[in-house]
N, C-alpha and C positions, 0 to 999 in steps of 0.2 A: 527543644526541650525533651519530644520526643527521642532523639536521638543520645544525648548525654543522659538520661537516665536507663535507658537501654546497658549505654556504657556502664555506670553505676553498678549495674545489677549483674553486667559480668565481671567486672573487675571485683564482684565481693566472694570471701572465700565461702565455699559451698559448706563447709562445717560449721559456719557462723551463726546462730539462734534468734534471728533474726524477731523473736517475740519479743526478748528483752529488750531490743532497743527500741521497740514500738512502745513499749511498755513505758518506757522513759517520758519517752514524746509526749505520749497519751498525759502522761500524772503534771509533767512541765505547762504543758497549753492549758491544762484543769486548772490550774493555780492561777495563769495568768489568766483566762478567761471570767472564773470566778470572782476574783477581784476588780474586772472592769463592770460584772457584772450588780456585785456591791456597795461599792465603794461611792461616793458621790463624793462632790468638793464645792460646797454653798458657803455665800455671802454671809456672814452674819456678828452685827455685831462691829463693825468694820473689817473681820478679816474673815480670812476662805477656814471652815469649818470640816471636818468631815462627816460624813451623813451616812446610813445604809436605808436601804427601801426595806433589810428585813425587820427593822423596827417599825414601820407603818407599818408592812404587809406580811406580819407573820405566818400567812397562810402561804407564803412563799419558800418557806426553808427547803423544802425540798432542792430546790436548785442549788444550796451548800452540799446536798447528797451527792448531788453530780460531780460536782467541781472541784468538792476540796480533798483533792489525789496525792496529798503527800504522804499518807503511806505507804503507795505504790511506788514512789522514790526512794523512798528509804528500804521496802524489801526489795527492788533491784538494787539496790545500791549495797544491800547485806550481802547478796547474791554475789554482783560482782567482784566485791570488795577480798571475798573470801575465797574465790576461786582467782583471783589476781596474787593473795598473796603464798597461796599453795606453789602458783605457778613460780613466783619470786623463790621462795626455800627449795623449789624442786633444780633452779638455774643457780646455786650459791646466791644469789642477791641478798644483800643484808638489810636489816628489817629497816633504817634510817633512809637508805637510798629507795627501798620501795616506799618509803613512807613521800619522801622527800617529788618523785616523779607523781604522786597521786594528789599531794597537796598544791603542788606548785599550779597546778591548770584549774583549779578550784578556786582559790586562792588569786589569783593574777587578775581576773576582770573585778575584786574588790578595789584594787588600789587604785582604778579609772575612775570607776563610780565615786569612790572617798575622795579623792583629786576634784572633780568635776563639780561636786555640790557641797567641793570647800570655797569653791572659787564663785561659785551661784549664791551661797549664805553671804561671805563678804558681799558680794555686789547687789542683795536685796536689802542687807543694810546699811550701806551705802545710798542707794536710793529711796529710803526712808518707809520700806516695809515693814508693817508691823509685827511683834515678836510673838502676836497671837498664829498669824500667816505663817511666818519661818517656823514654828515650832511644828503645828501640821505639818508643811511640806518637809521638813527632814525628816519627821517621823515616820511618812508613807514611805518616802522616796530611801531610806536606810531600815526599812523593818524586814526586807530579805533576808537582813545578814543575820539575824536569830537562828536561819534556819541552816545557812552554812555554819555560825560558830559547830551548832550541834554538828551537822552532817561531819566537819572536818575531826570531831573530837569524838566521835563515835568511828571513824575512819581510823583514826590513829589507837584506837582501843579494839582494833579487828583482830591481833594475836590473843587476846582475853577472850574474845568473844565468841572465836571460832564453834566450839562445844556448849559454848551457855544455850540452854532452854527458855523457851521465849515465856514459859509459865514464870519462871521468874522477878521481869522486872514486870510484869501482869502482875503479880500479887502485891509489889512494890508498892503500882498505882491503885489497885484495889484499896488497900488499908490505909494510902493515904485520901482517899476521898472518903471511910469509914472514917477518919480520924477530922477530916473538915468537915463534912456533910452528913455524916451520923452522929459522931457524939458532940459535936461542933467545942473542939480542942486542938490542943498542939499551937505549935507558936507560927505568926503571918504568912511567915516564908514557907510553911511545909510543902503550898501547894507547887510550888518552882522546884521538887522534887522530881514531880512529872514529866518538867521539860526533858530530862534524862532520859527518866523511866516508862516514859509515854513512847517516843519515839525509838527505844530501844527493842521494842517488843518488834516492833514490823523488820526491824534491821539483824535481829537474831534470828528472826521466821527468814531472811532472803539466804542467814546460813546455814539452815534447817534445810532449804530449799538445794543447796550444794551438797549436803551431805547424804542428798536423794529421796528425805523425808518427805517428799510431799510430790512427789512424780506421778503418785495416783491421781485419777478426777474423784475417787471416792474423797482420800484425803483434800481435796481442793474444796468437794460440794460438803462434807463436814463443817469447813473451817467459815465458808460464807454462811450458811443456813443457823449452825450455831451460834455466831456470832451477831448475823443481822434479829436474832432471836434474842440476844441478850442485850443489844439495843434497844429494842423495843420494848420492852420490861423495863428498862433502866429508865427511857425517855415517858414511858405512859405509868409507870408505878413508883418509881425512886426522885422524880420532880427535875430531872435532869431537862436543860433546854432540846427543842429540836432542833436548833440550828446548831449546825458545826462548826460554820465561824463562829467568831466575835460579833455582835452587836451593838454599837455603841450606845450606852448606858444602862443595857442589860444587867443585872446582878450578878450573874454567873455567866462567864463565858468556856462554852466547852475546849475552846483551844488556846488560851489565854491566862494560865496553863492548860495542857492537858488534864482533859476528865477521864475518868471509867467508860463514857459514853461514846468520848471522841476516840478512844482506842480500841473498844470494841467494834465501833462502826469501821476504823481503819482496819480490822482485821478482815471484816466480812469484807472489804473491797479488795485484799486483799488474796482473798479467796475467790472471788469472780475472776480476778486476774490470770488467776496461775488456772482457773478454767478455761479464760480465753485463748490460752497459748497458741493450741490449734488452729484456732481460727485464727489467730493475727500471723502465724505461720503461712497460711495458704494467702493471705492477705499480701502479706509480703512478698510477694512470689511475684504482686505485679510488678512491675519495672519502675514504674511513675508516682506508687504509694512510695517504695522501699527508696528511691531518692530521695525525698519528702522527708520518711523518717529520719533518714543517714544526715539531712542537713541542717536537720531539727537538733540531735544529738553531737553532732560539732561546737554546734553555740549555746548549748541547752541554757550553761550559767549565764550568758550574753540578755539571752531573753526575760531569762529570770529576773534578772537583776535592774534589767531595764525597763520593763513596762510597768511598770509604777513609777516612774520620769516622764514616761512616754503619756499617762495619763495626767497628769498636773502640767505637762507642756501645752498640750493639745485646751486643757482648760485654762490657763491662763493665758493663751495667746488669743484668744477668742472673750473674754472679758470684755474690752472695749465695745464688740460687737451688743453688748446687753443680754441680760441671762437666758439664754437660751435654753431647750427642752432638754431632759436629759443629761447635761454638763451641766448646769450650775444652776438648774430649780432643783426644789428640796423633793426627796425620792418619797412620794403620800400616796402615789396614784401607778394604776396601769399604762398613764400616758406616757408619763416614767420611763416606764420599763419599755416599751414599743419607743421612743425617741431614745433611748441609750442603746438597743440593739440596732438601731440605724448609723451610729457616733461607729461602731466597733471597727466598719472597716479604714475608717480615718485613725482606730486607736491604732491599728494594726498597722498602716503604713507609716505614720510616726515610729513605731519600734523597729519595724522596717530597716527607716533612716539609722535609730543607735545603733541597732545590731551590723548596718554595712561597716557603721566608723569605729564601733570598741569589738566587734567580731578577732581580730587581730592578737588584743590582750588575752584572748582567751586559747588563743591556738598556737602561739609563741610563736619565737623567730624559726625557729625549723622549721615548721611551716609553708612560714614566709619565702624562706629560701630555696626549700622543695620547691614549692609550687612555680617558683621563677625558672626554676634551673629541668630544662628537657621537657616540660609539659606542654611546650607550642600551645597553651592557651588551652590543654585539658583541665576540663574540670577538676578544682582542686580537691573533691569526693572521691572521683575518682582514682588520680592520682595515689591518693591514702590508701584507698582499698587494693591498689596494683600494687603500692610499694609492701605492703603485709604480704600478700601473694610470696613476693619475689625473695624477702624477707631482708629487704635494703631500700632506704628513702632514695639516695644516692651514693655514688660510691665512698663520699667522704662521712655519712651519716648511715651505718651499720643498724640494723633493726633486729631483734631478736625475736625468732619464733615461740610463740606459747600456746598452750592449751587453752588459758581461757582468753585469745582473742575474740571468739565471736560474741562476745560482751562488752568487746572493745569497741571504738574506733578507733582511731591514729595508731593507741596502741591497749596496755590493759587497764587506763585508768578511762574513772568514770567520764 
């Protein structure tokens, strides 16, 4: 191990910004983690229900602070997005085909997942599961894709976006929670405005971040200090919840749509971020973290997409066993929470399993065919990072050098 990550870290090119893809990993694993860490699947009623423990233990929201990093995805993902397509107009690329190589690896590990738990729905009802069970379980197991629709449709609005100011769809979200939450008006849908305009603001701030706005740690300790300041006003004076997920059967949930609260908090974490660079720079630097990260960001959508499968396998294959701590008692208690962080590493090596068998969808057949063809059984990390070097996968698969690869892997998509 020690030796192929060695490899890893010299086959990557020394220009590469090695924070941004930590940065990735970091917001990827927050998502999956927080969700194992929420989420329960209880009996009830005759069928499997979903649960959270921050509904008994709302002195636990904090742990939503931690973990839910997706706007730390989306301002990489503004970031890279925008310096991938500079680099496309700087090579003649035309905006369809850049569009087309950014969506398709995004895009590709959906149609296994959609395949997989079309083939699971018929065959639970087939075997006479009830439609209260099937309903939960597609709904956990397909509630990923909310967030690639947006990611992919905020990707493909990256020549718009390039110069928009992230005060913008900020004021969007603002007037429309004045318009639900202060004069309690406007018609059901307004608040599905946010999904846009929520996650727009972090994904304009990662273009802000390319067009050199924010390379101070002044500007970095402004954006978190002001931010996690106007959280806290919002959440202690404007009635807004503390928790940043969903809570099931909460009134209000901060991300279900998006609130004022949930996107000022995603600002401030987003400002810690672009503080940490440094240190996730020298971090990097080790040989054994930077493998980790590099192999974290190959499959990122693999994981994504899977450990929410990974959790309702692992729960109903253990059913029979009788309800067990943790899986499938209702989340009331600390014993709870102490018996689900024991489950994590069994959740972990279940995703394990998906991510070896749909890893594949996500990294396509060139890939596939590199990694056969002259690697003598090199790490296929490696390999990607030698063929950028060289700026050829093989001789029959041409690679083009660019400026913003070091926000790449394979190449300049996310």
């Amino acid at each position: 191990m020690g030796r192929g990550a060695r490899r890893v870290d010299a086959a990557t090119p020394a220009s590469r910004d090695r924070a941004v893809d930590a940065l990735r990993a970091l917001a990827i694993l927050g998502v999956v983690l927080g969700h194992w860490l929420v989420t329960a699947l209880v009996p009830q009623d005759g069928a499997l229900r979903t649960a959270s423990p921050l509904r008994q233990l709302p002195w636990l929201a904090p742990v939503s602070w931690v973990f839910q990093t997706l706007a730390v995805f989306f301002l990489v993902g503004g970031h890279v997005a925008t310096r991938s397509l500079a680099s496309a107009r700087g090579r003649g690329l035309s905006y369809p085909a850049w569009l087309r190589s950014r969506l398709t690896r995004l895009l590709r590990p959906v149609l296994a997942l959609l395949t997989l738990w079309t083939v699971a729905a018929a065959a639970l009802l087939l075997s006479g599961t009830s439609f209260g069970t099937l309903h939960t379980l597609l709904k956990l197991a397909l509630s990923p894709l909310w967030f690639l629709l947006v990611f992919a449709a905020l990707t493909a609005a990256t020549p718009l976006l390039t110069r928009l100011s992230p005060l913008w769809p900020l004021a969007v979200v603002l007037h429309v929670d004045v318009l639900r939450f202060g004069l309690h008006t406007g018609p059901s849908w307004l608040g599905w405005v946010n999904v846009a305009a929520g996650w727009l603001v972090p994904y304009t701030l990662g273009a802000a971040w390319t067009r050199g706005e924010l390379e101070t740690r002044r500007a970095a300790r402004v954006l978190l200090l002001g931010s996690a300041a106007a959280t806290v006003l919002l959440v202690t004076c404007a009635g807004y919840p503390a928790s940043m997920v969903g809570v099931p059967g909460a009134p209000v949930s901060n991300l279900n749509p998006p609130t004022l609260a949930a996107v000022t908090f995603g600002l401030a974490q987003c400002g810690l971020a672009l503080l940490l660079r440094d240190r996730l720079r020298r971090a990097m630097s080790r040989p054994l973290a930077w493998a980790a990260v590099a192999l974290v960001n190959l499959s990122a959508m693999t994981v994504f997409l899977w450990h929410q499968t990974a959790l309702m396998t692992i729960t109903a294959a253990t059913l029979p066993a009788g309800p067990l701590p943790g899986l499938h008692t209702r989340p009331d208690g600390l014993g709870w929470v102490a018996a689900r962080l024991l489950w994590l590493p069994v959740l972990t090596a279940v995703l394990a399993l998906y991510w070896a068998v749909f890893r594949s969808c996500e990294q396509g057949t060139r890939h596939r065919r590199t990694a056969g063809a002259g690697t003598s059984g090199r790490s296929r990390v490696v390999h990607v990072h030698r063929a950028a070097d060289r700026g050829t996968t093989t001789a029959d698969h041409p690679v083009r050098r660019s400026p913003d690869r070091p926000e790449g892997l394979a190449s300049d998509r996310p």
